[in-house]
N, C-alpha and C positions, 0 to 999 in steps of 0.2 A: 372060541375060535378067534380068538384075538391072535394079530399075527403083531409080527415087531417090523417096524418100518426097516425098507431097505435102506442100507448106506448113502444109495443114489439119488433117492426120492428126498432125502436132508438135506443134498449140497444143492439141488435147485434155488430152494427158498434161499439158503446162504449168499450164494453169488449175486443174486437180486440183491438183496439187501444193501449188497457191499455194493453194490456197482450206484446204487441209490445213493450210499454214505459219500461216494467217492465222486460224484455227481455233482452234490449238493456243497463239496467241502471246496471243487474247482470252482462253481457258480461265486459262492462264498470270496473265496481269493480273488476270481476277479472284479468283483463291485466293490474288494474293499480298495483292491488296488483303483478303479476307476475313481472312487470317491476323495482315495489319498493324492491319485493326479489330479483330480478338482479344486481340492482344497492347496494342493502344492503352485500352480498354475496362479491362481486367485492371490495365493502370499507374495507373488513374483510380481503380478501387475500392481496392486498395490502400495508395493516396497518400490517400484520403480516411480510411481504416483509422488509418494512421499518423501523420493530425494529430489524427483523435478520442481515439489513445491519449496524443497528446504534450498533447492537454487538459488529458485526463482525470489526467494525471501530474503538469501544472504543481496539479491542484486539488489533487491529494492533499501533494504536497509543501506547498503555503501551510495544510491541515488539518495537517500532522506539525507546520509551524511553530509554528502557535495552539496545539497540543496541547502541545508542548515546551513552553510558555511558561507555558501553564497551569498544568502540572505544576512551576514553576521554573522555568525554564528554565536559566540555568547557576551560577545562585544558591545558597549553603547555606544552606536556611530547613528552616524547620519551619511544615510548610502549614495544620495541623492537628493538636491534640489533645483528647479530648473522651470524657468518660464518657455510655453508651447504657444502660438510665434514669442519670441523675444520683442516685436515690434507688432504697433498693431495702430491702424487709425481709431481716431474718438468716437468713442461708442461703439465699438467692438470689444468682444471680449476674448480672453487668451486666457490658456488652464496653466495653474501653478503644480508643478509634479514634484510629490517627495516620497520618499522612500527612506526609515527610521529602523534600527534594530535593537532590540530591549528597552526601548523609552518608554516609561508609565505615563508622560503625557506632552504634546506640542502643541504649538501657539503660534499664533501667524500675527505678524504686527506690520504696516498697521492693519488692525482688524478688520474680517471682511464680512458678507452675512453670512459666508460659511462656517459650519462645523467643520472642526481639523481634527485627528487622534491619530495614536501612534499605527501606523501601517505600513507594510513593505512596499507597498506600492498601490497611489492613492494622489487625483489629478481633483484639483478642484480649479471653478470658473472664477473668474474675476474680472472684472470688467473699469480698471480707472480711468478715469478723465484725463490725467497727467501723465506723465514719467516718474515711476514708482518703484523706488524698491523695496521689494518683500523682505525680510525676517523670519525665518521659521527658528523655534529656539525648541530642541527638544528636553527632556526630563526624565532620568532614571530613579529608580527605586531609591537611591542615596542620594537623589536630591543633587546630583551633578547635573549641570547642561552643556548644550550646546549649542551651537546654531550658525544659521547658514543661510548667504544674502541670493537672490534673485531680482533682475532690474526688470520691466518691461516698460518699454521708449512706447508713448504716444504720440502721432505725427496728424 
């Protein structure tokens, strides 16, 4: 007494099935899509990240340029030398400012107890008794110099 299923009682299970596959294939589509706008989103902020740094890089490098240049740039000068007062009464003391580019090394004559070396900018104290004038004489790598007077009057 086996009977044969009807035709109808098949297309039940079928149509489930399908509506399951076709369910499962829209959920599918859209988290790949949500995940492809995640990751698409994320390359956008990123990529805008990394031209505001490559700006911000091109700016800083054209400032080091100006700055280099300022400073001398690949020049051996002497940028600056200068007594801070230029006058001063006895027994006071007044700072010698100098500022050298590419010098291997400078000398202040006549000698004082300070240490001098080559710097962009660089004030040392002094203190004479007299009216004095300084000598800064700088030195490059080929052993050229230069140099450069500063007076300070004692009254």
């Amino acid at each position: 007494m086996l009977s044969t299923p009807k035709p109808d009682s098949d297309a039940t299970p079928r149509s489930g099935m399908r509506y399951y596959k076709v369910g499962s294939a829209v959920v599918l589509l859209l988290a790949m899509c949500y995940v492809g706008w995640v990751f698409f989103s994320r390359w956008q902020q990123n990529r805008a990240i990394a031209e505001k740094a490559e700006k911000a890089s091109a700016a800083k490098r054209v400032q080091d340029q100006q700055t280099f240049q300022a400073m001398g740039g690949s020049s051996f000068e002497i940028l600056s030398f200068y007594a801070n007062p230029p006058a001063i009464s006895r027994g006071d003391s007044a700072s010698l400012c100098y500022s050298v580019s590419n010098a291997k090394s400078v000398a202040l004559n006549p000698p004082s107890n300070v240490r001098v070396w080559p710097s962009y900018e660089r004030c040392v104290s002094v203190s004479p008794s007299k009216t004095t004038t300084y000598t800064l004489t700088a030195t490059d790598a080929a052993a050229h110099t230069k140099s450069a007077q500063a007076t300070i009057e004692v009254h």
